[in-house]
C-alpha atoms as an extended CHARMM CRD file, in Angstrom:
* protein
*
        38  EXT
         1         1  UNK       CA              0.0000000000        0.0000000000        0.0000000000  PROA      1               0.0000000000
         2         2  UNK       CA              1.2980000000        3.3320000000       -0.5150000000  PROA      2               0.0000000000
         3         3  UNK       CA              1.5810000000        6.7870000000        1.3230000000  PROA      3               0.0000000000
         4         4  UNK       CA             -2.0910000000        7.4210000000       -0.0300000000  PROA      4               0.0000000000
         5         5  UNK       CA             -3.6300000000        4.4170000000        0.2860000000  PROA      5               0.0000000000
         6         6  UNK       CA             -7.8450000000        5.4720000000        0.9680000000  PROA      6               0.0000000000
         7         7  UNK       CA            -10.4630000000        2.8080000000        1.5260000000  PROA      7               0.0000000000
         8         8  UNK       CA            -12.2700000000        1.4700000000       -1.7110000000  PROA      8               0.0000000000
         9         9  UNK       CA            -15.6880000000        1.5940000000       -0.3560000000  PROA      9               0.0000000000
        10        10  UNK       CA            -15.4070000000        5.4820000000        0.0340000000  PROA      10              0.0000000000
        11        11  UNK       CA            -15.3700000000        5.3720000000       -4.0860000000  PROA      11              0.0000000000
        12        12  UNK       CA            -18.9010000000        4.1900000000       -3.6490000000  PROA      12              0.0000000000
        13        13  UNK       CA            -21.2150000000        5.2970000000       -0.9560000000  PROA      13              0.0000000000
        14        14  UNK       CA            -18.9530000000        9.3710000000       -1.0370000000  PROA      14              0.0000000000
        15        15  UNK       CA            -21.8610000000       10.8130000000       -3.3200000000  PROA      15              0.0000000000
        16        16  UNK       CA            -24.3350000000        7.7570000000       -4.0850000000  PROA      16              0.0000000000
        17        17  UNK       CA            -26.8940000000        8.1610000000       -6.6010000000  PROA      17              0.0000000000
        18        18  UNK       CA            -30.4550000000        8.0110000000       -4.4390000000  PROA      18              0.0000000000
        19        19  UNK       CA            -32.0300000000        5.2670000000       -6.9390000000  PROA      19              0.0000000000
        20        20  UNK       CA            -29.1080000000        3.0200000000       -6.9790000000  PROA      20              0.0000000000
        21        21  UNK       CA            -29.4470000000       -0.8770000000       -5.4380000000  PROA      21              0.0000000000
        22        22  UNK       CA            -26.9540000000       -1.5340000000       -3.3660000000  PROA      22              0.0000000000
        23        23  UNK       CA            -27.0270000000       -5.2470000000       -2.4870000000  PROA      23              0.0000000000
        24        24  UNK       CA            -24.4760000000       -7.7350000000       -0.9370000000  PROA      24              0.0000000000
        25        25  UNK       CA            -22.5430000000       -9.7330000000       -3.9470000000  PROA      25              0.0000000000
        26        26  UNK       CA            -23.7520000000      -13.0630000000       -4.9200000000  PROA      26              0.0000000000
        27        27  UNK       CA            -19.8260000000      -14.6180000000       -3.8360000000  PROA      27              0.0000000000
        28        28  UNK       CA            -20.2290000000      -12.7470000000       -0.2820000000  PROA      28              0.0000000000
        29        29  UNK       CA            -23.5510000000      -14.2070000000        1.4010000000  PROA      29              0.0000000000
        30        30  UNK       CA            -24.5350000000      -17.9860000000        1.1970000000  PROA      30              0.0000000000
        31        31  UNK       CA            -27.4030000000      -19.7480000000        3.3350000000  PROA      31              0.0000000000
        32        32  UNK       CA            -25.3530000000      -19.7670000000        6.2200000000  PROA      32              0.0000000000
        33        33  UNK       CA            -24.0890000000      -15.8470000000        6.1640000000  PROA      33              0.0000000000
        34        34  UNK       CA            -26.7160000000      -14.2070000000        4.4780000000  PROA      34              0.0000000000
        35        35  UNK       CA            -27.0290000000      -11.0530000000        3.5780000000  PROA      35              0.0000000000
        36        36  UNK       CA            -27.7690000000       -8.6770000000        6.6800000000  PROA      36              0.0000000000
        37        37  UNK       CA            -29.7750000000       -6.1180000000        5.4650000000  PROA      37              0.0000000000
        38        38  UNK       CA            -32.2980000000       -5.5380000000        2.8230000000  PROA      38              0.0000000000
């Protein structure tokens, strides 16, 4: 990582678009550790 490393989620929720689905990926939630929120 270098000196200015930032976290990659801030690319997505810094200005969100207010119609746009955000949902848990399909690889990241099975029966077992399903998704948390809806």
């Amino acid at each position: 990582m270098g000196v200015f490393s930032f976290p990659t989620d801030l690319a997505f929720f810094f200005d969100p678009n207010e119609n746009c689905l955000v949902e848990c990926l399909k690889s990241c939630c099975s029966d077992s550790s399903p998704p948390r929120y809806k």
